[in-house]
Steps between C-alpha positions, in 0.01 A plus 500: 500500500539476882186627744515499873184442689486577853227295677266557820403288793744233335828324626749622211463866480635511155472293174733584238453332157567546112278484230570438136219520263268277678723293736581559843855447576751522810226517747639619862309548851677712694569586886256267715359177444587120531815361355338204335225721322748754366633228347213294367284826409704645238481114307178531496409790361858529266454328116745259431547417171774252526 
């Protein structure tokens, strides 16, 4: 199932993500915030199982 958070006094307004069962998935900040955490965020919080 996909959510949409939107966040306060934060860079990235929005964080879009997918959750199935208990696993976050396809994690996404959106509009504002720094290139390289964008990118290194969503690894972080994302289970890979591969």
């Amino acid at each position: 199932m996909k959510y949409t958070y939107e966040t306060q006094n934060t860079c990235a307004q929005v964080i879009e993500f997918e959750l199935e069962g208990n696993v976050v998935k396809n994690v996404k900040f959106l509009y504002g915030g720094c290139p390289g955490n964008l990118q290194a965020l969503p690894r972080l919080v994302e289970r890979n199982d591969s």
